[in-house]
Backbone as numpy.savetxt, mean C-alpha at the origin, in Angstrom:
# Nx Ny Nz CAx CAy CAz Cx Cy Cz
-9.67 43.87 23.34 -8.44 43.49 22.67 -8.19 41.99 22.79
-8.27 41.28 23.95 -8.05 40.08 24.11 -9.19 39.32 23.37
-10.14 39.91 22.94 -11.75 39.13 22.24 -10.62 38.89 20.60
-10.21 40.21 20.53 -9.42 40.02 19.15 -8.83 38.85 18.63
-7.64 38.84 19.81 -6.40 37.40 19.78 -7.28 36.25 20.07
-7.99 36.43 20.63 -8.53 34.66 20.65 -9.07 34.48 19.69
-10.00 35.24 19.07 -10.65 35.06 17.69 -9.55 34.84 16.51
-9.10 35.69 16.44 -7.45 34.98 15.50 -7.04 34.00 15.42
-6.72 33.58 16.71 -6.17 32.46 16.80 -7.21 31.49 16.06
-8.16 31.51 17.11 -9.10 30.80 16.62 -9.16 30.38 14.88
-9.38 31.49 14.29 -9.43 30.97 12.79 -8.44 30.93 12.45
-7.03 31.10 12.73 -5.80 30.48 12.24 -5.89 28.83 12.73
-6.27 28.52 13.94 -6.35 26.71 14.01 -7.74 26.02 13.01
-8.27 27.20 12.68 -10.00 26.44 11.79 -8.91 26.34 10.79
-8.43 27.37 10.06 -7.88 27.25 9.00 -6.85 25.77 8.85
-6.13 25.92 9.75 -5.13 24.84 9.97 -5.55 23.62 9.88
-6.89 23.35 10.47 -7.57 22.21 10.61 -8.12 22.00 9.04
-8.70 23.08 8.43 -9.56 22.50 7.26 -8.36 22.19 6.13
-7.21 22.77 6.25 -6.49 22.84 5.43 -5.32 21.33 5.32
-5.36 20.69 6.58 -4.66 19.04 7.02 -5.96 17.98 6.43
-7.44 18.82 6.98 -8.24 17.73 5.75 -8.57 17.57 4.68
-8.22 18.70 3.93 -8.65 19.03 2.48 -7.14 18.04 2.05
-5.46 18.39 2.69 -4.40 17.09 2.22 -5.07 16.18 2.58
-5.33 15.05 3.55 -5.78 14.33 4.15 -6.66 13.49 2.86
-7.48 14.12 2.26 -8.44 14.19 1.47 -8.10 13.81 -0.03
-7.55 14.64 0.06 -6.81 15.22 -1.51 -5.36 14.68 -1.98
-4.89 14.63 -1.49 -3.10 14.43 -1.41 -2.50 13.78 -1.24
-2.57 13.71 0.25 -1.72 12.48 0.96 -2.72 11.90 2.44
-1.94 10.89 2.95 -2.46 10.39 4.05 -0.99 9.56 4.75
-1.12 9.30 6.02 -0.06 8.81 6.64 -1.05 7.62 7.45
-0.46 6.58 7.40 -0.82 5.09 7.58 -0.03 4.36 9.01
-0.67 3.71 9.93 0.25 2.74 10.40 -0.21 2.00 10.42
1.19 1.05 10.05 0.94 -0.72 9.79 0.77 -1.59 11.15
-0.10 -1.99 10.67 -0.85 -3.30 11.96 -0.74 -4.64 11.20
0.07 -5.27 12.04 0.15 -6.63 11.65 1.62 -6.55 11.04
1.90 -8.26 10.32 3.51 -8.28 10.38 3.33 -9.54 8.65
1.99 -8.59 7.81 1.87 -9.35 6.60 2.92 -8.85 5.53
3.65 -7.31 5.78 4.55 -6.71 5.56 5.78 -6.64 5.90
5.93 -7.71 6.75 7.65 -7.86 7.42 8.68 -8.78 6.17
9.28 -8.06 6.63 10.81 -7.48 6.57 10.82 -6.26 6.47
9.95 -5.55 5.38 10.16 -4.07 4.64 9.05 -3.41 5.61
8.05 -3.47 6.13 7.63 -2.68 7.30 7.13 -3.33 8.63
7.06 -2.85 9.66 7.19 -3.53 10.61 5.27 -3.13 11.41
5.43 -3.67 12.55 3.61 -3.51 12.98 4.44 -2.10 14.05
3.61 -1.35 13.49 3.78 0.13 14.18 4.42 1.14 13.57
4.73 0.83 12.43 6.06 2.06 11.36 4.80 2.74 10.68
5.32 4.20 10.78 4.14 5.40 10.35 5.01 5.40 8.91
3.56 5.34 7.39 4.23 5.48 6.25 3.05 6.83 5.74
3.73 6.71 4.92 3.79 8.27 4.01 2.75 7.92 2.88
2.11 8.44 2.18 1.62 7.93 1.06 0.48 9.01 0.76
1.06 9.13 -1.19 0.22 9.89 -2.12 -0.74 9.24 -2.39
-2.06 10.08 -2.87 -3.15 9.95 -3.37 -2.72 8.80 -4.52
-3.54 8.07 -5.41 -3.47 7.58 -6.48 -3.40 8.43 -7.86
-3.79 9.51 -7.63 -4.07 10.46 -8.66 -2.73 11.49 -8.95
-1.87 11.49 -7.84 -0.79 11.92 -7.54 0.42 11.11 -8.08
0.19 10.74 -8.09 1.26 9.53 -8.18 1.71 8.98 -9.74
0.84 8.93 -10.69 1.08 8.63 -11.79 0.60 6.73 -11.81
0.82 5.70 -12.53 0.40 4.51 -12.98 1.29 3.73 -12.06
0.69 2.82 -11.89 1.03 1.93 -10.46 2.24 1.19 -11.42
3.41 0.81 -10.63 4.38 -0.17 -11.01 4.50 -1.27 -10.57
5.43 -2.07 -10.98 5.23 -3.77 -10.45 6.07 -3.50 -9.10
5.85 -3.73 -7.85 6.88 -3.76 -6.29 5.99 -2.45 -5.68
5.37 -1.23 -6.39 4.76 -0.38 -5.57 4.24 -0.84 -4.23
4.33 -0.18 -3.31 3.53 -0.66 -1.84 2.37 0.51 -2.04
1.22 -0.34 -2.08 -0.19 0.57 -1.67 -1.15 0.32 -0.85
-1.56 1.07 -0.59 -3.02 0.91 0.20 -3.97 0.84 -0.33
-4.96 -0.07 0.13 -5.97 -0.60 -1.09 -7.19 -0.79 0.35
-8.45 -1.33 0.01 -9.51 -1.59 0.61 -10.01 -2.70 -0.36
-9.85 -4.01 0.52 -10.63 -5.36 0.24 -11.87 -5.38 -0.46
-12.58 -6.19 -1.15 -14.32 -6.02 -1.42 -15.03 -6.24 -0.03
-15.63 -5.56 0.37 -16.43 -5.59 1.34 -15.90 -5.77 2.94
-14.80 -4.52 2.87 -13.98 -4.13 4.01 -13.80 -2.68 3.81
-13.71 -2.34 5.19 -13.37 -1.03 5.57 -11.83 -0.63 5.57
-11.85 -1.33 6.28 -10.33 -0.93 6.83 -9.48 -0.96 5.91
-8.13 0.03 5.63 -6.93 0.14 4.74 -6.15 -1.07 4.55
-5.54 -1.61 3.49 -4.77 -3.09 3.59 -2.97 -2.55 3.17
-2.32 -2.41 3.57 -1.10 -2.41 2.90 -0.19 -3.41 2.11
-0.13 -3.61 1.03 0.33 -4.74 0.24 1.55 -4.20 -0.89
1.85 -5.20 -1.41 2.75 -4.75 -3.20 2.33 -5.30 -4.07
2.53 -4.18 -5.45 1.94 -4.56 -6.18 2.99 -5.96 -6.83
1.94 -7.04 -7.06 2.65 -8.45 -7.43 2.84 -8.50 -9.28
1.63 -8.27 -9.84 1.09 -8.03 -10.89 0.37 -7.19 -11.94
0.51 -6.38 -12.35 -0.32 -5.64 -13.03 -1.35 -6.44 -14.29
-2.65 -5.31 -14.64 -3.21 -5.69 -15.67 -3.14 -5.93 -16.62
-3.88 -7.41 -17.40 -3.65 -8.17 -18.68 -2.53 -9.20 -18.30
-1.74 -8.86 -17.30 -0.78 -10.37 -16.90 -0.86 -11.66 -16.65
-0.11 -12.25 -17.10 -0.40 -13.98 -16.26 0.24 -14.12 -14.77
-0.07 -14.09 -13.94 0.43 -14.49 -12.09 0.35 -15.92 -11.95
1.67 -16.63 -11.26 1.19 -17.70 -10.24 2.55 -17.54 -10.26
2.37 -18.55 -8.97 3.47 -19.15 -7.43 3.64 -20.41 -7.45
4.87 -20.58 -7.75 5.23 -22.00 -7.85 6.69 -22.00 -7.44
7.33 -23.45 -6.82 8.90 -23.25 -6.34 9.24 -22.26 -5.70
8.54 -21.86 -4.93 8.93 -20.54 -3.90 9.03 -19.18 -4.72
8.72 -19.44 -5.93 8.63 -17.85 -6.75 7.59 -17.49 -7.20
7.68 -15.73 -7.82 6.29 -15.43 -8.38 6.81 -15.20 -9.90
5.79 -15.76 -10.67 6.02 -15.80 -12.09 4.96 -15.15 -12.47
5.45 -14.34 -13.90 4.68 -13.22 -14.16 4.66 -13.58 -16.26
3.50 -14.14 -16.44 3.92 -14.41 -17.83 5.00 -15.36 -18.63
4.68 -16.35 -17.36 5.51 -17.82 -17.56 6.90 -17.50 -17.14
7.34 -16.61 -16.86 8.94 -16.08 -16.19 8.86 -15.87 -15.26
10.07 -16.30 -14.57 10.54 -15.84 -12.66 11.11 -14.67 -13.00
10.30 -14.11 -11.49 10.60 -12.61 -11.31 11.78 -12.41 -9.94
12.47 -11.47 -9.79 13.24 -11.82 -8.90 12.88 -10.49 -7.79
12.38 -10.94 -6.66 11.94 -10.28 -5.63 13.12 -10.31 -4.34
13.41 -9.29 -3.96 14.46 -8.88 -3.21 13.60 -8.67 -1.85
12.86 -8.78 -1.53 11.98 -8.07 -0.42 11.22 -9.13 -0.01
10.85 -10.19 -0.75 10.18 -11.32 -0.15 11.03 -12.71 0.21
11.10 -12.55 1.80 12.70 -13.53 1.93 12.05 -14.63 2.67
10.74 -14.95 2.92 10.41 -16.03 3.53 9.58 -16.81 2.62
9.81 -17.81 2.02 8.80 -18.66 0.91 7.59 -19.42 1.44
6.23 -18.93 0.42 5.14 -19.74 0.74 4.85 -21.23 0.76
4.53 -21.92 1.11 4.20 -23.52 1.48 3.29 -23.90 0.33
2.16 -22.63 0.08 1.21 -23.67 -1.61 1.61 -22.55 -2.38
1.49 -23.47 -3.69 1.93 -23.11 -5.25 0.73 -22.73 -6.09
-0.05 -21.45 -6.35 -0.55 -20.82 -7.04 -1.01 -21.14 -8.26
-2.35 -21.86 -8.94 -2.01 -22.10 -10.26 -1.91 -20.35 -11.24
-1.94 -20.38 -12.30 -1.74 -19.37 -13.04 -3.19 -18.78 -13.32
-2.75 -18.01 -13.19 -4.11 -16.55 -13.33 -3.53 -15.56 -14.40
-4.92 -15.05 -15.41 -4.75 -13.50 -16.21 -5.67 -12.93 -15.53
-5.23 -11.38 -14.98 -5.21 -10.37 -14.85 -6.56 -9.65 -15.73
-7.66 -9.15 -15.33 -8.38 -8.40 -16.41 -8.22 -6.89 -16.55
-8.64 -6.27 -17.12 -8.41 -4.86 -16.81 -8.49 -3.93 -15.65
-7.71 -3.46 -15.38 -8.10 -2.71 -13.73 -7.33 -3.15 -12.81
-7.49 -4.80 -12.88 -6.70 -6.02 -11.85 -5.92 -5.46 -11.19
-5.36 -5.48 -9.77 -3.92 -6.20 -10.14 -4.26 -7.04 -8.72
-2.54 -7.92 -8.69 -2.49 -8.86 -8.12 -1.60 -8.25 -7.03
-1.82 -7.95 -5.94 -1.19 -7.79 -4.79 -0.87 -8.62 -3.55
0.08 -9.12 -2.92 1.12 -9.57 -1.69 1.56 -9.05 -0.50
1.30 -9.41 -0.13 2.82 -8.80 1.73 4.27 -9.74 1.14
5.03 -8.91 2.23 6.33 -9.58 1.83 6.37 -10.88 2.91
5.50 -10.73 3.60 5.81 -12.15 4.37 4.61 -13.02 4.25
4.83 -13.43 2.77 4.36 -14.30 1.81 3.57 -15.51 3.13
4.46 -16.33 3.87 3.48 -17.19 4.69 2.43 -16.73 5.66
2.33 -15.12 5.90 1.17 -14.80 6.75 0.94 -13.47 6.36
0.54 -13.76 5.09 -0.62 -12.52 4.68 -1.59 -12.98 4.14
-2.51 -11.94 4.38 -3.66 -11.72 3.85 -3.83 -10.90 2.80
-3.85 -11.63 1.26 -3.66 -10.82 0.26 -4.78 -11.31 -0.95
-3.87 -10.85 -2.03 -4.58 -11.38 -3.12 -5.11 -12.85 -3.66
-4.29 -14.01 -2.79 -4.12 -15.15 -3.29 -5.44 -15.83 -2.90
-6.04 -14.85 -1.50 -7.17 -14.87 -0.77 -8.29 -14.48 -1.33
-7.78 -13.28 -1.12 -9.17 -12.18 -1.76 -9.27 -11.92 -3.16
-8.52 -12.40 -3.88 -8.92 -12.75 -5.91 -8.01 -11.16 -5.87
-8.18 -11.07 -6.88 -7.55 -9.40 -7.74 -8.03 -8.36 -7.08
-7.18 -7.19 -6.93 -8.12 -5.85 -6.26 -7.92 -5.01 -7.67
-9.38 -4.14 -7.87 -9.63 -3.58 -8.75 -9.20 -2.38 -8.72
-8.71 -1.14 -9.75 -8.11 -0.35 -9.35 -8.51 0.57 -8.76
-9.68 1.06 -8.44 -10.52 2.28 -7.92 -10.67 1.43 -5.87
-10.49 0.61 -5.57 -10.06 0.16 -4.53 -8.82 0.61 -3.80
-7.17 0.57 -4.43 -6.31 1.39 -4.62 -6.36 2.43 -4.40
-5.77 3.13 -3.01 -6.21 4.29 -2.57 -5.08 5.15 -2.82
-4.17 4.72 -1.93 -2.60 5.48 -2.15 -1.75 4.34 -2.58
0.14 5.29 -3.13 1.01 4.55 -2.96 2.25 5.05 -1.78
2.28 4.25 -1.17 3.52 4.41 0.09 4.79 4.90 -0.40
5.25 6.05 -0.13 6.53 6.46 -0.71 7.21 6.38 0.39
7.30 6.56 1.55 7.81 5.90 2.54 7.30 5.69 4.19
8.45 5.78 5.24 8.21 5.19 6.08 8.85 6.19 6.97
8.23 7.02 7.95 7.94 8.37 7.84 8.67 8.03 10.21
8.34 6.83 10.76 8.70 6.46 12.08 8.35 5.02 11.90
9.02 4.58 13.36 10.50 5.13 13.84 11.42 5.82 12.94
12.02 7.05 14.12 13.45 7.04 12.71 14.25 6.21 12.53
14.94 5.03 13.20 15.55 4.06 12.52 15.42 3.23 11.80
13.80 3.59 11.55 13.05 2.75 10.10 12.76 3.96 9.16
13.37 4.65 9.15 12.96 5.59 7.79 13.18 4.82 6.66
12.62 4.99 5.50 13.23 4.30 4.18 12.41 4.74 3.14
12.97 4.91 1.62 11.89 5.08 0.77 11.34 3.70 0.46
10.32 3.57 -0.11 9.42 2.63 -0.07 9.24 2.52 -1.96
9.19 3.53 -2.35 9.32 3.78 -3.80 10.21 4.16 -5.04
10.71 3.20 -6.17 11.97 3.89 -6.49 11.88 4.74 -7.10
């Protein structure tokens, strides 16, 4: 009888297990942020939330996603700055998108160099941290292509006094 219950159990935790990697996989994934290229809006250690790309529907301009660099492993958390076919650059402490200032609520510390203007090719986009003077982003690493783009962050899942949606 006891051979029974352990075996049960047993494939109720296989199950459990294959079934967190098939989401894991498929669905969703939960992220924590390292580093402070995302401060104000996430902090180094806040656990975020985030759908598949496929889930999610077409990326918007402010989305926060997770993306992978060209020739990096590791997950990057950024926003989206720009989408494809756009004109981008940074000038006067703003980001202009098609010769117009855009007005960013989330990026409260201004960068030191001014961006000349860039178009966007298909796929592109142009992604940022909100703490514009110490990230490591697009301005660096050129455009991330969209199949790079893994998830988008819908929110911010710990601490609880950092809960927040991340997506409108």
């Amino acid at each position: 009888m006891r051979w029974n219950l352990l075996l049960e159990w047993t494939m109720e935790i296989a199950a459990g297990v294959a079934l967190a990697l098939l989401l894991r996989r498929f669905v969703c994934l939960f992220a924590v942020v390292k580093g402070n290229s995302m401060r104000d809006t996430l902090q180094n250690g806040d656990l975020v939330f985030a759908l598949r790309r496929g889930l999610c529907g077409k990326l918007r301009r402010f989305d926060v996603v997770l993306c992978r660099y060209p020739g990096r492993k590791e997950l990057f958390i950024k926003r989206v700055a720009a989408l494809p076919g756009e004109r981008v650059a940074l000038a006067e402490g703003r980001l202009w998108i098609d010769g117009a200032p855009v007005e960013e609520r989330f990026a409260l510390r201004p960068w030191l160099r001014d961006m000349d203007e860039r178009t966007l090719g298909p796929g592109e986009y142009f992604l940022l941290g909100d703490n514009r003077p110490s990230s490591h982003d697009s301005r660096g690493v050129g455009p991330i292509r969209d199949e790079k783009i893994e998830a988008v962050a819908l929110c911010t899942v710990f601490p609880p006094r950092r809960i927040q949606r991340l997506r409108a």
